[in-house]
N, C-alpha and C positions, 0 to 999 in steps of 0.2 A: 659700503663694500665689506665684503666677508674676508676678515683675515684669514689666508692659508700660509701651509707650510708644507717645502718638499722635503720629506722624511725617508730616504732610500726609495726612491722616487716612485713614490705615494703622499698624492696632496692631501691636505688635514688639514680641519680647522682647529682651532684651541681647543676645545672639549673634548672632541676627539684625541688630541694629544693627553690633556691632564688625566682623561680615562685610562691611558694606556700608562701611567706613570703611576695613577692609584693601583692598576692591577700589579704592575713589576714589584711594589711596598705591599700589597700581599702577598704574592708570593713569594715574597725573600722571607716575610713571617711566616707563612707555612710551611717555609726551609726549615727556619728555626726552630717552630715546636715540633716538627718531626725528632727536630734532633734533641730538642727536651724531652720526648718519648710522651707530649702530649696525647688526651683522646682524641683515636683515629676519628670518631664520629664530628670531631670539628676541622680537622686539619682536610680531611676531603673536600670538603666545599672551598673551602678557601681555598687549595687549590686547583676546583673546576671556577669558582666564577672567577679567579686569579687570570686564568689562561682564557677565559669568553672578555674578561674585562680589557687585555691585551689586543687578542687577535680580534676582535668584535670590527672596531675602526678601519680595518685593514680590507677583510673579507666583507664588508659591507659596500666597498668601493668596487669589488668584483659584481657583486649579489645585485645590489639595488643601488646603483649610481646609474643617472639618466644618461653619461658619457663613461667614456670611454676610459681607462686610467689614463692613456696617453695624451687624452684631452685633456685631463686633469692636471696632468704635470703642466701643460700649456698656459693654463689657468694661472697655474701659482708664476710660473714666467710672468707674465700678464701683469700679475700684481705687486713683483720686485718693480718691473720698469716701469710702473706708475712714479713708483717715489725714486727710480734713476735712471730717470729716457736717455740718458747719454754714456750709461753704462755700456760699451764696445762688449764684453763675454756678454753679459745678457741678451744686448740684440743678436749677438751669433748663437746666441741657444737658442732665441726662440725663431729665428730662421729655420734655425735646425728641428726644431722640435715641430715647426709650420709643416716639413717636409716628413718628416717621423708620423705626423696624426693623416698625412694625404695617404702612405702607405700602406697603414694601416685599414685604410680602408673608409672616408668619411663618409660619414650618414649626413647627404645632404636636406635630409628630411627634416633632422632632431634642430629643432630651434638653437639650444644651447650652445650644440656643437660647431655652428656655424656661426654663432655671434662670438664665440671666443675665436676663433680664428679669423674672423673680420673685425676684431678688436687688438689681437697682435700685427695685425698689419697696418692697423691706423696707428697703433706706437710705436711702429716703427717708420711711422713718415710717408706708406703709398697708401693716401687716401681713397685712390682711386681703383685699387686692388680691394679696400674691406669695403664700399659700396659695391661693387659688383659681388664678395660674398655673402653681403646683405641684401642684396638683389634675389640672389639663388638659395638662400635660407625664405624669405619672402613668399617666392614661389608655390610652397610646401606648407608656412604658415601665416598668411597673409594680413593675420592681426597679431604678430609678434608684436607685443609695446616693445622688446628690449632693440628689437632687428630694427624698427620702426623709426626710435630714437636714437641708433647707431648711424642709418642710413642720415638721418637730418642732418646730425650733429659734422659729418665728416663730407657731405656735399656742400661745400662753399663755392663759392656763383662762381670761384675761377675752377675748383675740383669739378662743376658740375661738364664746363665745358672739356676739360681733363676727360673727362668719364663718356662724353658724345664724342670726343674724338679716339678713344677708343673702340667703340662699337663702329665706329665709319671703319677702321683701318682694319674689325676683323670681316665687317661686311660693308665693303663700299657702295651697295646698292640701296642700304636702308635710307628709304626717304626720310620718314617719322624719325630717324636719326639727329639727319642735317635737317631739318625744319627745326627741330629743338636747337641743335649746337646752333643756330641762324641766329634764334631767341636767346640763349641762353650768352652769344656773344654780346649782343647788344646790348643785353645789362651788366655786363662784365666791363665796358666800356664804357657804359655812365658811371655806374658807383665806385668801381675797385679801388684803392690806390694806386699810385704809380711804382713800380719796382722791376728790377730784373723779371723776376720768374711771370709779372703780372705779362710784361711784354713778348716772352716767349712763349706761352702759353697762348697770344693774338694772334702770333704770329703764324704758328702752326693751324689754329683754324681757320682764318686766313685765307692760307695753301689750301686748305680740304676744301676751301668753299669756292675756291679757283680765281680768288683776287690774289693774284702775285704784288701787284704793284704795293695795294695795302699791308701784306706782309711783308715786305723785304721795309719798309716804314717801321712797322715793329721791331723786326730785329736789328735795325741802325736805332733804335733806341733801349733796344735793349743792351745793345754795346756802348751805348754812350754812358748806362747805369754800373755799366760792369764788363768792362772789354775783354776782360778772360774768362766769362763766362762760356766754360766749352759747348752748353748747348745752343745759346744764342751765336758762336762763332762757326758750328754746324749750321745751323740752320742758312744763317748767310750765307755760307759756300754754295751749300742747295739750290742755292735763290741766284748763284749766279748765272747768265743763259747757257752756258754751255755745261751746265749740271742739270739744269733741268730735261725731266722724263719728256719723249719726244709727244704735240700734242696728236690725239688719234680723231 
């Protein structure tokens, strides 16, 4: 992984930085022999390649960077919270900064720009938001290795079904949908371990696949794992008949 760094927010890697730190140590000596009254024919240069040594880093991020600066700053977000996921200001910058690069305008085409922002959202814990922007980077480049091994790495057999009960709930008519979440339940119920989120997670596809009785079985035991779990005590309330949507 590429160390960066947000520098008045402009992401940089080291070289980039130590360039712009050799250029500032010339031109503080180009200060100086000016003021020695040294030959003009050397104190010019030092202070043109002084000032290309400085700004070089900076406007090359405008010029020829594949994203966006605001991607960029994303990036270095990205790469604090690796080494402190439980950092509270970082995950609210890069929430923030999630919604700053959408404004801006995302190139859902550009590979890069889509895997960092489907990489902030898997360190921030919705797996099931950076597979779907790994989905729609995909789209555009369908042999992305990084989209490729992003998408793997963050569909776990209980995310996957996470991720088919998403697409039922934006389009409930997708068969190819529920045929997968059908599949994708069933090995979630052989292999998984046992835990809260494993049994709210059954529960709700469950509901979508139209076994109540089987659901309302997962969330009495997803209460039994965790009885203040507010989405497992949602879900039960749901499940009881007179919450239930009337059937058509």
């Amino acid at each position: 992984m590429v160390l960066l760094f947000d520098v008045y927010g402009v992401c940089m890697q080291l070289y980039e930085l130590v360039l712009e730190a050799l250029g500032i140590i010339l031109f503080i000596s180009a200060i100086i022999f000016t003021a020695l009254k040294r030959d003009v024919k050397l104190v010019i240069p030092m202070y043109l390649i002084s000032i290309i040594m400085i700004a070089f880093p900076a406007l090359s991020k405008v010029a020829f960077a594949d994203v966006t600066l605001e991607v960029q700053r994303l990036e270095c977000i990205n790469e604090k919270l690796v080494n402190n996921p439980a950092d509270t200001s970082l995950r609210n910058l890069a929430q923030k900064q999630i919604e700053v690069v959408k404004k801006d305008g995302l190139d859902s085409t550009n590979a890069s720009t889509v895997a960092t922002v489907a990489t902030s959202n898997a360190l921030l814990g919705d797996s099931v938001k950076a597979a779907q922007w790994a989905d729609k980077g995909l789209q555009f480049n369908p042999d992305s290795k990084t989209l490729l091994d992003l998408r793997d790495n963050v569909l776990t057999p209980r995310i996957k079904v996470e991720y088919q009960l998403n697409k039922l709930q934006q389009n409930p008519g997708d068969s190819a949908a529920k045929e997968q979440l059908k599949q994708d339940v069933t090995q979630l119920e052989k292999n998984a371990p046992r835990n809260t989120n494993l049994f709210t997670t059954l529960c709700k596809a469950r509901l979508m696949l139209g076994d109540t009785a089987q659901a309302e079985r997962f969330a009495d035991s997803a209460l039994q794992h965790n009885p203040a779990n507010k989405e497992a005590i949602d879900l039960k309330k749901n499940l009881q008949p007179q919450n239930r949507p009337p059937k058509k």
